[in-house]
C-alpha positions as CSV (number, residue, x, y, z in Angstrom):
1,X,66.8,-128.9,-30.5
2,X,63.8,-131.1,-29.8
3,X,62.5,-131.7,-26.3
4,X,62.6,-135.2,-25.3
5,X,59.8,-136.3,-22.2
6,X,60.4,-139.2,-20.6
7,X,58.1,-140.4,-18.3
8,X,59.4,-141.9,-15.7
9,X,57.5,-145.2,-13.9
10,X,54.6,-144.7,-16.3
11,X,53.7,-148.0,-17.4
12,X,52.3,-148.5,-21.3
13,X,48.5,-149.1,-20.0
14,X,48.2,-146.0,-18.1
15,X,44.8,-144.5,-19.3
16,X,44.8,-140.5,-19.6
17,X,42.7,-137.9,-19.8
18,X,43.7,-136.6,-23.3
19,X,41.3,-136.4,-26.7
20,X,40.6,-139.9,-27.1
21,X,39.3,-140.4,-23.8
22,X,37.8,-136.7,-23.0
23,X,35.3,-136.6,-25.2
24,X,33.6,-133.2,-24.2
25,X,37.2,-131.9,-23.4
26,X,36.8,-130.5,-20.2
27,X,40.0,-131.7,-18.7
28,X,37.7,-135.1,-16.8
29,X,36.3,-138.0,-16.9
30,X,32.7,-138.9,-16.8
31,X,31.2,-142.4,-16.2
32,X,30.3,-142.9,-20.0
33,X,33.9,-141.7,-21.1
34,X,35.5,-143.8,-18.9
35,X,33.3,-147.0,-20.0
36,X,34.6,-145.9,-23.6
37,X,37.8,-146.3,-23.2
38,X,37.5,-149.7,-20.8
39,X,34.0,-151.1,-21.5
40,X,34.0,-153.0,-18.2
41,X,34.0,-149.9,-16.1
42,X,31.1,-150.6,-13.7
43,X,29.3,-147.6,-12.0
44,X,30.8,-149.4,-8.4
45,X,33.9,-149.3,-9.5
46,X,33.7,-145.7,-11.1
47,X,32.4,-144.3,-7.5
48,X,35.3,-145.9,-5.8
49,X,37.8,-144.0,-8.1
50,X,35.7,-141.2,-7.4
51,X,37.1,-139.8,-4.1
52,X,35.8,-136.4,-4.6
53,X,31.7,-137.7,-5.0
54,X,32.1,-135.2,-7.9
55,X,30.8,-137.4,-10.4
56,X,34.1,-137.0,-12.4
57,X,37.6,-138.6,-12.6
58,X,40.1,-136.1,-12.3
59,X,43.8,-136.8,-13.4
60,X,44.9,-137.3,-9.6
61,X,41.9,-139.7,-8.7
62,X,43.0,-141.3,-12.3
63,X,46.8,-141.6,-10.8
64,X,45.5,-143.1,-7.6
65,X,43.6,-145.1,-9.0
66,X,45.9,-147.1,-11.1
67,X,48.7,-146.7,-8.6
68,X,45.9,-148.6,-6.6
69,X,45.5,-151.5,-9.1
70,X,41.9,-150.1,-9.4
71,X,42.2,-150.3,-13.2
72,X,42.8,-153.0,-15.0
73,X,46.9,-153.9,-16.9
74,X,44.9,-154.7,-20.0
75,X,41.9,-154.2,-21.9
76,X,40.5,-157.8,-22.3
């Protein structure tokens, strides 16, 4: 039988690290990945997301982040 995943509370605009977002595939987000996928991305706003001063977005900061309202609901 099929396996079903239902994501619970995840809304439709959630951005995710996945293949169209991770271009280099290492499992984060840089600054120029994440101004792909949501062109006004600013560097402020990319050092606020990340709380780790890594200089990548990792899928928890990601989470925070939108549970923070830090990203916007849509893309224009």
């Amino acid at each position: 039988a099929p396996v079903l995943l239902i994501l619970m509370g995840a809304p439709a605009w959630s951005l995710a690290i996945d293949t169209e977002t991770d271009t280099n595939a290492d499992g984060l987000l840089s600054l120029e990945e994440m101004q792909a996928a949501l062109p006004d991305m600013t560097e402020e706003l990319f050092i606020l997301i990340d709380r780790t001063e890594d200089g990548l977005i990792d899928e928890v900061e990601l989470a925070e982040a939108q549970d923070a309202a830090l990203l916007p609901l849509t893309d224009g």
